[in-house]
C-alpha positions as CSV (number, residue, x, y, z in Angstrom):
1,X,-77.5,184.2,73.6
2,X,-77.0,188.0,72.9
3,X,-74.4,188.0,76.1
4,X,-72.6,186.5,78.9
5,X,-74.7,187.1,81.4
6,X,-77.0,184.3,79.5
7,X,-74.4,181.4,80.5
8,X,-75.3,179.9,83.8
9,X,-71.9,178.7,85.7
10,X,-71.9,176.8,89.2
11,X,-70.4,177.1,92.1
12,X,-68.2,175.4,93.4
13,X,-64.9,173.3,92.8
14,X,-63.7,172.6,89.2
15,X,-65.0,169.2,87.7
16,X,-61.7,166.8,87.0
17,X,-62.1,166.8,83.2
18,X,-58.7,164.6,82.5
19,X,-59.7,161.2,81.3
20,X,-57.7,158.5,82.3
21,X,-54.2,157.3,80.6
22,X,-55.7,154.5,78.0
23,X,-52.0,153.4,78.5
24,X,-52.0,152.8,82.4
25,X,-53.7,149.1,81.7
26,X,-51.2,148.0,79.6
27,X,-48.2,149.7,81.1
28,X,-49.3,147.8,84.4
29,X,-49.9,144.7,82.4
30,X,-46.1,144.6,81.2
31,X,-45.2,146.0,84.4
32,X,-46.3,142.8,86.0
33,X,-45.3,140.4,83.3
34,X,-41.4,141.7,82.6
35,X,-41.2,143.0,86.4
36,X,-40.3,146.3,85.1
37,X,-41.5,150.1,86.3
38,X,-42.7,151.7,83.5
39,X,-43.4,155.3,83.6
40,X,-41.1,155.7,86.6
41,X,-37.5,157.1,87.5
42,X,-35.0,154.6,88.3
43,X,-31.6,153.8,87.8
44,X,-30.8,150.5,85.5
45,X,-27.2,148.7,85.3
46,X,-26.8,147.0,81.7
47,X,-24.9,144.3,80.4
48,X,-23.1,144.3,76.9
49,X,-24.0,147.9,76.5
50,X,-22.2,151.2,75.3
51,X,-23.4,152.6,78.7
52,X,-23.0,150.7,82.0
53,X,-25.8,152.7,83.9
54,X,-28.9,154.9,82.8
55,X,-31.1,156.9,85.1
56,X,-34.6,158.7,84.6
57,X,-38.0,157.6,83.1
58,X,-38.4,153.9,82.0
59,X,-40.3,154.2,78.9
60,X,-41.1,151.4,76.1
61,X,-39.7,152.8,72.7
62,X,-41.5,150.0,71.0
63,X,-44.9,148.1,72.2
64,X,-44.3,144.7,72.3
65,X,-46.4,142.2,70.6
66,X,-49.8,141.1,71.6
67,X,-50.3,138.5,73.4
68,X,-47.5,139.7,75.9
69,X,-44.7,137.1,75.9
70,X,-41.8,137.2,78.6
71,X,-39.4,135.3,76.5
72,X,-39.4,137.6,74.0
73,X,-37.3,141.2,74.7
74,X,-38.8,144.3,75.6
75,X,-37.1,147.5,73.5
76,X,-36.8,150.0,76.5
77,X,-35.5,153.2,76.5
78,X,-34.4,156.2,79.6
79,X,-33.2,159.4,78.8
80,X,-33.2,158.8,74.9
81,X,-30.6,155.7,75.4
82,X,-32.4,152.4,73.9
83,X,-31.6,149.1,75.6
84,X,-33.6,145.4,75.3
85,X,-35.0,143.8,78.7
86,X,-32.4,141.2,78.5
87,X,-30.0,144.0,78.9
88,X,-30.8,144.9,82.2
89,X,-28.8,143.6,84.9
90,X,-30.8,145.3,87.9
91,X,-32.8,148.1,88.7
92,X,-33.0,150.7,91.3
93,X,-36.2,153.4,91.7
94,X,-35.5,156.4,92.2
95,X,-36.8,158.8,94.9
């Protein structure tokens, strides 16, 4: 390949080359087991917390155990503030 012109390109549209999230499975999984939205904006009232309420991206700031197990506590965390499942008191999403 002494130059460019030797590539061959196609036309047409871009090929999607982003692989899927490996985390969307599990996210979904404790989605459905602790009824929380993972990965999405909401608003969250807590109980026996410093803060009261807490809004932007529901993230896990520790996996839980494997196998999932509701009774115990998920460690979650929006906007840098770190709060347990039991904490929340409700949830809102946000639009």
């Amino acid at each position: 390949m002494e130059n460019q012109n030797e590539f061959l390109f196609a036309d047409g549209p871009v090929p999607d080359l982003l692989l899927p999230d490996p985390r969307s499975e599990f996210y979904s999984e404790v989605t459905a087991v602790w009824n929380l939205p993972l990965g999405l904006k909401i608003r969250v009232l807590l109980k026996g917390h410093d803060f009261p309420e807490v809004a932007g991206c529901l993230e896990l700031s520790h996996a839980p155990d494997l196998p999932l197990n509701v009774r115990e506590p998920l460690q979650l965390s929006v906007g840098g503030i770190t709060f347990l499942s039991t904490q929340v008191e409700s949830w809102s999403l946000l639009g």
